[in-house]
Structures are given as structure tokens and as C-alpha cells.
ChimeraX commands (.cxc) that place a marker at each C-alpha (Angstrom):
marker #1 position 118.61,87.24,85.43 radius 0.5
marker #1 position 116.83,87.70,89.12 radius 0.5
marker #1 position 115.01,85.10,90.96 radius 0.5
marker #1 position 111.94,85.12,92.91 radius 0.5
marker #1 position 110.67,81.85,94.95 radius 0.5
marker #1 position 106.52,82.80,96.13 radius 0.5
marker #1 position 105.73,81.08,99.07 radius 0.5
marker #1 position 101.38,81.40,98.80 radius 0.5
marker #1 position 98.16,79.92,100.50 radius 0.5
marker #1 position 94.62,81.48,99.92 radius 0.5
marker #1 position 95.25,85.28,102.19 radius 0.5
marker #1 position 98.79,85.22,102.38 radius 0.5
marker #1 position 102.06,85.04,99.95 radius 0.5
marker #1 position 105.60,85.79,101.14 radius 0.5
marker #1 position 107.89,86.74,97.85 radius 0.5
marker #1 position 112.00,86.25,98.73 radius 0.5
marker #1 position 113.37,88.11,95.73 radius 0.5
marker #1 position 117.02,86.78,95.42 radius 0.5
marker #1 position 119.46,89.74,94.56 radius 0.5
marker #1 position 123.36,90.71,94.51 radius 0.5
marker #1 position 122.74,91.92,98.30 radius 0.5
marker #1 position 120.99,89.05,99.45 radius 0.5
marker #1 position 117.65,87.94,99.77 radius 0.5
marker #1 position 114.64,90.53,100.58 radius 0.5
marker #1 position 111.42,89.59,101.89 radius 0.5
marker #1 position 107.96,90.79,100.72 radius 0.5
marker #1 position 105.12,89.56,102.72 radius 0.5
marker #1 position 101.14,90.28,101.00 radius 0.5
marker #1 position 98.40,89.13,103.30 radius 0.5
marker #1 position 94.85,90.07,102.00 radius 0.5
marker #1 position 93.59,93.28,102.39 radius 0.5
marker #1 position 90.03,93.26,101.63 radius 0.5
marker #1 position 86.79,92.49,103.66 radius 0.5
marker #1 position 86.83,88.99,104.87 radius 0.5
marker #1 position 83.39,86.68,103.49 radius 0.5
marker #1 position 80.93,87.31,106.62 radius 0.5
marker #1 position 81.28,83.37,107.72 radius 0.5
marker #1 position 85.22,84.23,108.76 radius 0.5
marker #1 position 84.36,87.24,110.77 radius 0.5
marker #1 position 82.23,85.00,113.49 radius 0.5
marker #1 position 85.33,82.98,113.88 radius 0.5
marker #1 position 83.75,80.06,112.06 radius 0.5
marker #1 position 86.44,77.60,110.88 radius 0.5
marker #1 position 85.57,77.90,106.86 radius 0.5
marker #1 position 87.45,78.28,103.88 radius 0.5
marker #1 position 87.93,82.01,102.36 radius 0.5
marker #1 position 85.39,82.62,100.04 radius 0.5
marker #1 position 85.95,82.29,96.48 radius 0.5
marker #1 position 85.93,85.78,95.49 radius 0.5
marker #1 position 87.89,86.85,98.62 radius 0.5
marker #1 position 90.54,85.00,97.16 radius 0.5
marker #1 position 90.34,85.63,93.52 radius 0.5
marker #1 position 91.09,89.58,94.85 radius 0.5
marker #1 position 93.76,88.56,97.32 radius 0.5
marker #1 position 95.30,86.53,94.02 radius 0.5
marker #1 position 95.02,90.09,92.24 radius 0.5
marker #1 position 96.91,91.76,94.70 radius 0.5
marker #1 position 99.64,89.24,94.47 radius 0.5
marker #1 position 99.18,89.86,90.69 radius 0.5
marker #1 position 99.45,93.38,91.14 radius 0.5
marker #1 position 102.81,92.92,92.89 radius 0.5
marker #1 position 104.58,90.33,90.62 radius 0.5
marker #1 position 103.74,93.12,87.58 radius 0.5
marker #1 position 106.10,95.37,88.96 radius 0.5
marker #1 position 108.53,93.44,90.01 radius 0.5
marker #1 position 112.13,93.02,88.19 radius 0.5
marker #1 position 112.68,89.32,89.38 radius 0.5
marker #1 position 111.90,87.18,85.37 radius 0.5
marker #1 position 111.92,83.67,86.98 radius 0.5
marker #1 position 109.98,82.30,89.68 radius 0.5
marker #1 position 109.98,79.65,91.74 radius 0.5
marker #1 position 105.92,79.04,93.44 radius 0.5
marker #1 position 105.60,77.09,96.37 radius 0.5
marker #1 position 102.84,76.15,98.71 radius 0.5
marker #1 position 101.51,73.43,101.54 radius 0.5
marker #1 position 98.18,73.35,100.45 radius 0.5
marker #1 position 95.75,74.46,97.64 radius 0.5
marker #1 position 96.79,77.83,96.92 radius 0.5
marker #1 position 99.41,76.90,94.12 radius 0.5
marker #1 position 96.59,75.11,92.00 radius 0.5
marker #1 position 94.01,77.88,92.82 radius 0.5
marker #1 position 97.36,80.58,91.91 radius 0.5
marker #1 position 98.31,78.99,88.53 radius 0.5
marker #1 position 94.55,78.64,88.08 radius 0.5
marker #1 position 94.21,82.26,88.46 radius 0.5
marker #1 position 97.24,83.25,86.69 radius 0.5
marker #1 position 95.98,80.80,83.41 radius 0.5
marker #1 position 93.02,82.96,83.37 radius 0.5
marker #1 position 93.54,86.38,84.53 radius 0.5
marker #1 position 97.71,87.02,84.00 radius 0.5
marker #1 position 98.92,84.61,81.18 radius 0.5
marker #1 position 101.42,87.34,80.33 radius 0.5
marker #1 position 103.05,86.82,84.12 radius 0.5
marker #1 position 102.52,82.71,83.97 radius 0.5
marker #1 position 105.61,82.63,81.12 radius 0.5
marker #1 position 108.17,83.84,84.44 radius 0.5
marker #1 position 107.35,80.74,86.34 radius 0.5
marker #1 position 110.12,78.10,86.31 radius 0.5
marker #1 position 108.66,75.85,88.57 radius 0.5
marker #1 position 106.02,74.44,91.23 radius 0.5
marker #1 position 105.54,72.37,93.57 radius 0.5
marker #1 position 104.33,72.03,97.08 radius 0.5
marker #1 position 106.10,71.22,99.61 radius 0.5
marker #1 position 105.46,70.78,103.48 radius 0.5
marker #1 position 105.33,73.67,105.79 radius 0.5
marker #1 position 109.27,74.71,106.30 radius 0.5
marker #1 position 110.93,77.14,108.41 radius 0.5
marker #1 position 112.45,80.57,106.73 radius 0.5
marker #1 position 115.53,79.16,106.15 radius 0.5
marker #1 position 115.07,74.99,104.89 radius 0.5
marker #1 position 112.90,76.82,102.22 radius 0.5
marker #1 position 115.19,79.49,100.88 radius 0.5
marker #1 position 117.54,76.69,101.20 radius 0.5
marker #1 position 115.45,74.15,98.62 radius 0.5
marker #1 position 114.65,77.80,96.36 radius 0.5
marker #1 position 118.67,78.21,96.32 radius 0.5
marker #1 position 119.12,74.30,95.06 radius 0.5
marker #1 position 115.99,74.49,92.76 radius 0.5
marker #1 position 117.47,77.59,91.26 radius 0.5
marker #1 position 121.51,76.45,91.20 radius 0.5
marker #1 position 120.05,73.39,89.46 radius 0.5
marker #1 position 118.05,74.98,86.51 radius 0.5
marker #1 position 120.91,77.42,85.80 radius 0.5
marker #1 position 123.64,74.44,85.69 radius 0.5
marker #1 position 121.08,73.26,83.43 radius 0.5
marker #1 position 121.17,75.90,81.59 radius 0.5
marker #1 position 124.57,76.34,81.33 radius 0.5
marker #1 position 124.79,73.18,79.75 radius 0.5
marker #1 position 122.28,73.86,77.07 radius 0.5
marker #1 position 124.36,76.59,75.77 radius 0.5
marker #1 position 127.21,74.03,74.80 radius 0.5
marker link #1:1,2 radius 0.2
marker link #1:2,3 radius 0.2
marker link #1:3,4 radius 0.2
marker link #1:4,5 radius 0.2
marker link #1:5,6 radius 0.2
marker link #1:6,7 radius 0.2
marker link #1:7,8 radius 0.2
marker link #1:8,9 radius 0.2
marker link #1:9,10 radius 0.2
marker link #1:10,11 radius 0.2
marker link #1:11,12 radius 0.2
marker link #1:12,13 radius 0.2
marker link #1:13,14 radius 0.2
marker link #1:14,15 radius 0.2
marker link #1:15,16 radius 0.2
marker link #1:16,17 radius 0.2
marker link #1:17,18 radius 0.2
marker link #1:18,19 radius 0.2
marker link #1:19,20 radius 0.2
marker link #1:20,21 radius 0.2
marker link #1:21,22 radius 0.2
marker link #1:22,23 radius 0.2
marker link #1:23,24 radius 0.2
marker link #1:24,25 radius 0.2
marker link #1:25,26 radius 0.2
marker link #1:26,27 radius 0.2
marker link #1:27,28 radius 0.2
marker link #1:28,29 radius 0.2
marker link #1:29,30 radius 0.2
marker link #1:30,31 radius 0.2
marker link #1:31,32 radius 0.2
marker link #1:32,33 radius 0.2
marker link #1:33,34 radius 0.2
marker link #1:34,35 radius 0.2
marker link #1:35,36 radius 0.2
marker link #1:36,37 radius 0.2
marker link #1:37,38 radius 0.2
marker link #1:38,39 radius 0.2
marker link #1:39,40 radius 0.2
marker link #1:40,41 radius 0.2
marker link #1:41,42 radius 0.2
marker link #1:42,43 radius 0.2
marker link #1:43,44 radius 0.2
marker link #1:44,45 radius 0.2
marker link #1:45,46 radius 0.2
marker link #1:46,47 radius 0.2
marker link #1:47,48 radius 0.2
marker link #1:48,49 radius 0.2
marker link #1:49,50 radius 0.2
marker link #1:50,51 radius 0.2
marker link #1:51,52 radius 0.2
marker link #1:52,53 radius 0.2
marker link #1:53,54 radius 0.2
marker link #1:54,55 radius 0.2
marker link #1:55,56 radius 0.2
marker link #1:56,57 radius 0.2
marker link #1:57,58 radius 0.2
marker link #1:58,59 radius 0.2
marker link #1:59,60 radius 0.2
marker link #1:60,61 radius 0.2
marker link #1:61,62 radius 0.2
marker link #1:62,63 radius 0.2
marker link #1:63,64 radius 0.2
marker link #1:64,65 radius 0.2
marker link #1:65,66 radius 0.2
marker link #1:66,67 radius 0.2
marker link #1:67,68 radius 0.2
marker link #1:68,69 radius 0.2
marker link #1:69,70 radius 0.2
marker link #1:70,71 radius 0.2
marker link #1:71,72 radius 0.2
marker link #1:72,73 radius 0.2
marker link #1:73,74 radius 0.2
marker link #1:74,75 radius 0.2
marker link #1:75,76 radius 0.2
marker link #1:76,77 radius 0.2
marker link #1:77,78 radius 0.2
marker link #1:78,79 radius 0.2
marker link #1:79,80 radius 0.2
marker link #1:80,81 radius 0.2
marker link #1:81,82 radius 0.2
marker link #1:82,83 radius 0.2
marker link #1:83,84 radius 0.2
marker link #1:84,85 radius 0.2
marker link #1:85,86 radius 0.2
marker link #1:86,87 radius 0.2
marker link #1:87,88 radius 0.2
marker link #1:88,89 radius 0.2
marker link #1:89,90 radius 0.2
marker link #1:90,91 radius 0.2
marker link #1:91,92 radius 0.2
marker link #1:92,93 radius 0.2
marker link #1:93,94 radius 0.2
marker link #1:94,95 radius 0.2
marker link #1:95,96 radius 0.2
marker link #1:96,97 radius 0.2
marker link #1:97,98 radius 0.2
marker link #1:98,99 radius 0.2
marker link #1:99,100 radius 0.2
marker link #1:100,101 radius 0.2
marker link #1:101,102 radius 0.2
marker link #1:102,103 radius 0.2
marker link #1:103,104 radius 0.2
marker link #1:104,105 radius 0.2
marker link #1:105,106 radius 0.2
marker link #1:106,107 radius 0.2
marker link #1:107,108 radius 0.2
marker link #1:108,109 radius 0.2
marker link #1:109,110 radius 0.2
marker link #1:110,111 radius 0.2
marker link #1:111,112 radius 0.2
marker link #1:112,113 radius 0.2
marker link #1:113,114 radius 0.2
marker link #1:114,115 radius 0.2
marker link #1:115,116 radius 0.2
marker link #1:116,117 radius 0.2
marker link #1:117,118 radius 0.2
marker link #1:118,119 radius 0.2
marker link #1:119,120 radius 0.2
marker link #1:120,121 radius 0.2
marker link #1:121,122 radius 0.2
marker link #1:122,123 radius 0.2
marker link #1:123,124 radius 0.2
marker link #1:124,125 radius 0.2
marker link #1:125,126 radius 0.2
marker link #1:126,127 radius 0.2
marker link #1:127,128 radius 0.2
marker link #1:128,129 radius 0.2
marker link #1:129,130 radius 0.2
marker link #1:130,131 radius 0.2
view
């Protein structure tokens, strides 16, 4: 079994897949053209579509990948707008998700630390079902 925690907002997801050698770090920022109102440096939301194609990217990752459980994790809206998208787009990829939640912003290592504990605690769990 391999672990994944996704760190996401609306233009940007960082994916720590959790392996025998460690922990390796995917960063996905989006890649397509930017909603006119962001390129004069106006302070506005991504458009809607913007991020519905960033989301696909992400998509397009997590379809490849060999990690089966994930952990998703966010500050702000992007984990509702992700699972949103996922609901509608990916259902096949939403049954690898083994939790949510957001959390406030962290530094590299207090949230690898909480993915560690999230996923030690599921697997005890786990573990204990099998009795």
C-alpha cells in the first residue's frame, strides 16, 4: 500500500508521495493562459474555467500515479472546489482518498509531519479491523 498526502489551492498542488526511500515531492502549478483580469495584476480570483483545467492537470497526474490512498489537504477553497471536481469529472480517482481536511498554512515539514500521524493512525486502525 503507498501513500500520497496533496497539498492544493486553485493554480498550485504539491503531491509528497510516501515510499520505502522516503518521501518525493511533486509540485503542479497551472500551466495554461491565466483569465485576462490576472494578467493586469488585478487582485481577483482565478477564473472558473482556469481552474477546472489546472484541476485536470492534477487529475492527469494522480491517474498515473502508483500511490492508492490519499491524504488532500488545503488552507483555503481548493479542497471543496478539488473533491467538487473529482465528484464530477474523476469518480473513479475519488475512491483513493482517505481523508480531508484543511488545515492552516504549515511549513514542509509540520505538514508531512500531521500526513505521517494521519496515515500511522488509519493503518493502526486498520490493523485492528483485521482481528
Amino acid at each position: 500500500m503507498s501513500s500520497m498526502t496533496i497539498l492544493i489551492n486553485t493554480n498550485k498542488a504539491n503531491l509528497y508521495h510516501f515510499g520505502l526511500n522516503g518521501v518525493e515531492k511533486q509540485e503542479i502549478a497551472y500551466a495554461g493562459k491565466k483569465h485576462p483580469i490576472e494578467t493586469f495584476a488585478t487582485n481577483h480570483p482565478i477564473h472558473q474555467t482556469d481552474e477546472e483545467k489546472f484541476y485536470h492537470q492534477v487529475c492527469a497526474v494522480l491517474e498515473k500515479t502508483s500511490a492508492n490512498e490519499w491524504l488532500i489537504l488545503g488552507a483555503g477553497q481548493g479542497v471543496d472546489h478539488f473533491l467538487n471536481h473529482l465528484e464530477k469529472h474523476h469518480p473513479v480517482l475519488k475512491k483513493n482518498i482517505v481523508g480531508q481536511f484543511k488545515i492552516p498554512h504549515l511549513t514542509e515539514n509540520q505538514l508531512l509531519a500531521t500526513a505521517r500521524g494521519y496515515f500511522r493512525k488509519i493503518h493502526t486502525f486498520q490493523t485492528l479491523l483485521t482481528f
